[in-house]
C-alpha positions as a Markdown table, in Angstrom:
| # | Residue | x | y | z |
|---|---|---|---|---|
| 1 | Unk | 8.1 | -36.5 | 38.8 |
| 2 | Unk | 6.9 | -40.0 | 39.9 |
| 3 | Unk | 5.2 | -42.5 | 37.3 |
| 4 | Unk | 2.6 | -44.8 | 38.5 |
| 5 | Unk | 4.7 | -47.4 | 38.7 |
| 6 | Unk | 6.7 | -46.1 | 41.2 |
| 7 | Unk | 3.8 | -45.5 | 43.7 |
| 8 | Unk | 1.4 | -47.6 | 45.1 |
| 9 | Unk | -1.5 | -48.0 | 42.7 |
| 10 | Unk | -3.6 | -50.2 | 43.0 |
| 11 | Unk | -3.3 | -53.0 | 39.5 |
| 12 | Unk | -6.6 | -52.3 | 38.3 |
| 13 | Unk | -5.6 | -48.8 | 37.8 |
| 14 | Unk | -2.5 | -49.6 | 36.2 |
| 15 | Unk | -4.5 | -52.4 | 33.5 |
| 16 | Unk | -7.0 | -49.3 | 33.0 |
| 17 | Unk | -4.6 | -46.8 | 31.9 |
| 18 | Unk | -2.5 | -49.3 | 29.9 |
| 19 | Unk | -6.1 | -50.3 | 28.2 |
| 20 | Unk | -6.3 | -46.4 | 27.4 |
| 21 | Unk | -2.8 | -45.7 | 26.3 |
| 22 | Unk | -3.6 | -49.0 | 24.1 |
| 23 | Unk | -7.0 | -47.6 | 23.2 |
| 24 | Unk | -4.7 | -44.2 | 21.9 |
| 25 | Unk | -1.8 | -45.9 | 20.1 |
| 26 | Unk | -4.7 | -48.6 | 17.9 |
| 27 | Unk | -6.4 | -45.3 | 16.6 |
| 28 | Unk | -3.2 | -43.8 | 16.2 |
| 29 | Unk | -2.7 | -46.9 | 13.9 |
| 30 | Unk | 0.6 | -47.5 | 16.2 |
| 31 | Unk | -0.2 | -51.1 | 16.3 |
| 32 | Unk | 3.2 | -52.9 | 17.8 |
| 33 | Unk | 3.0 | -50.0 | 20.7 |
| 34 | Unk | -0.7 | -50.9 | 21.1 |
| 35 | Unk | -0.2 | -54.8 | 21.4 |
| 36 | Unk | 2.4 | -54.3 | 24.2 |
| 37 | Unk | 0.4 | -51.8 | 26.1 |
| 38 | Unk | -2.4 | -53.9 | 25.8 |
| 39 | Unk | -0.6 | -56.9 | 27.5 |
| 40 | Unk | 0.5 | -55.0 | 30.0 |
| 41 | Unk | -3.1 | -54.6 | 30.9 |
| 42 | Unk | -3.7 | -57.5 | 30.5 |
| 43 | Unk | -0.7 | -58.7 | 32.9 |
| 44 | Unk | -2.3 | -56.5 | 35.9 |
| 45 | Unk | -6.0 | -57.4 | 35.0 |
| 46 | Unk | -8.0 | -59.7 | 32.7 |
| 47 | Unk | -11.2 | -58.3 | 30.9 |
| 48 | Unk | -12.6 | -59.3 | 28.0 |
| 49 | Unk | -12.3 | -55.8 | 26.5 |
| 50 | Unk | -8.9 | -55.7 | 26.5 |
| 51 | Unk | -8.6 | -59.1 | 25.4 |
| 52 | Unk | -10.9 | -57.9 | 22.6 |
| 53 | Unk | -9.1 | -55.2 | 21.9 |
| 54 | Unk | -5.3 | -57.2 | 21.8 |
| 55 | Unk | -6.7 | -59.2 | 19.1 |
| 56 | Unk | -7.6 | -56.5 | 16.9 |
| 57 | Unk | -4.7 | -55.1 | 17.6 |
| 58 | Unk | -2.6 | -58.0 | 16.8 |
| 59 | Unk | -5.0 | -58.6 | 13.5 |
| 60 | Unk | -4.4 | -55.2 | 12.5 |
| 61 | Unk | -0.6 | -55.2 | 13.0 |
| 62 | Unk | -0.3 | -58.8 | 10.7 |
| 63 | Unk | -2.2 | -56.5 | 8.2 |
| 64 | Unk | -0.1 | -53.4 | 8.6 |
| 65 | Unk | 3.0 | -56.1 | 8.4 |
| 66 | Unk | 1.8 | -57.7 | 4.8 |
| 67 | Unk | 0.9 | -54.2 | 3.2 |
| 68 | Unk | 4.4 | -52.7 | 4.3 |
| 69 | Unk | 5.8 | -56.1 | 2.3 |
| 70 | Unk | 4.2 | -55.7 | -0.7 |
| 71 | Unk | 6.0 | -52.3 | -1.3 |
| 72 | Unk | 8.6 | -53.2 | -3.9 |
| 73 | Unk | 11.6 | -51.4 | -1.8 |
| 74 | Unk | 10.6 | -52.9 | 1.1 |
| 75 | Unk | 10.3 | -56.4 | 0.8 |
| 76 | Unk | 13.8 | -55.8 | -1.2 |
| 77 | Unk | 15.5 | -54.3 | 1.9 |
| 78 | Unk | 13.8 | -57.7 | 3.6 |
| 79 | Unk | 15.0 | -59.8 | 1.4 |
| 80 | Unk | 18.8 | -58.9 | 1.2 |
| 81 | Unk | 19.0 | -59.0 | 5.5 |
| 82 | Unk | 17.2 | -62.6 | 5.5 |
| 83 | Unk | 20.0 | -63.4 | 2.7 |
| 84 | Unk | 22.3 | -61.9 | 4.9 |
| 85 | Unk | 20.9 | -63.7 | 8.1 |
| 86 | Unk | 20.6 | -67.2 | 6.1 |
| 87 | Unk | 24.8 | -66.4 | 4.9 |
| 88 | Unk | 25.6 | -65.9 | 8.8 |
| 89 | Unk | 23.5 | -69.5 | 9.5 |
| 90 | Unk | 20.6 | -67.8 | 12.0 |
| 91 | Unk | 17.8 | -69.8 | 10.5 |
| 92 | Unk | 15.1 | -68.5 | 12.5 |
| 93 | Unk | 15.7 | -65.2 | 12.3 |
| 94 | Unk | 16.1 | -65.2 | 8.7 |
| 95 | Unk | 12.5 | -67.3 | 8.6 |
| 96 | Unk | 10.8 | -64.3 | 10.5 |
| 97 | Unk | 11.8 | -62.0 | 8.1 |
């Protein structure tokens, strides 16, 4: 079975049915899938829709991000690999965390 990729489909196909698949994974409250599926539309065509729709995306995941931290077992688990990180001198990485 061929993807969509693989034939020739014209890009502003290909930015509508990553701005659907985006659409999907945001209510499915998938929100990392959803920001990269929405850049990929955005890579093949720029609307303001999807460009509306990346930011809430990306809002939505820094919110999903800081409720996940605030669970006590969780930000423990965080902690103890950006110790970890910090011991093995990868600075950034251990800042993201």
């Amino acid at each position: 079975m061929k993807t969509f990729d693989e034939e020739n489909v014209d890009f502003k196909v290909r930015a509508r049915i990553y701005q659907r698949k985006g659409t999907i994974l945001l209510k499915t409250k998938k929100y990392k899938e959803a920001v990269e599926a929405l850049e990929a539309s955005l890579f093949e065509s720029k609307t303001d829709v999807v460009k509306d729709l990346l930011i809430e995306a990306k809002q939505k995941f820094k919110e999903w991000e800081i409720e996940q931290n605030l669970n006590p077992e969780l930000s423990d688990a965080k902690n103890k690999e950006a110790n970890q990180l910090f011991k093995e001198k990868k600075y950034p990485e251990a800042l993201k965390l």
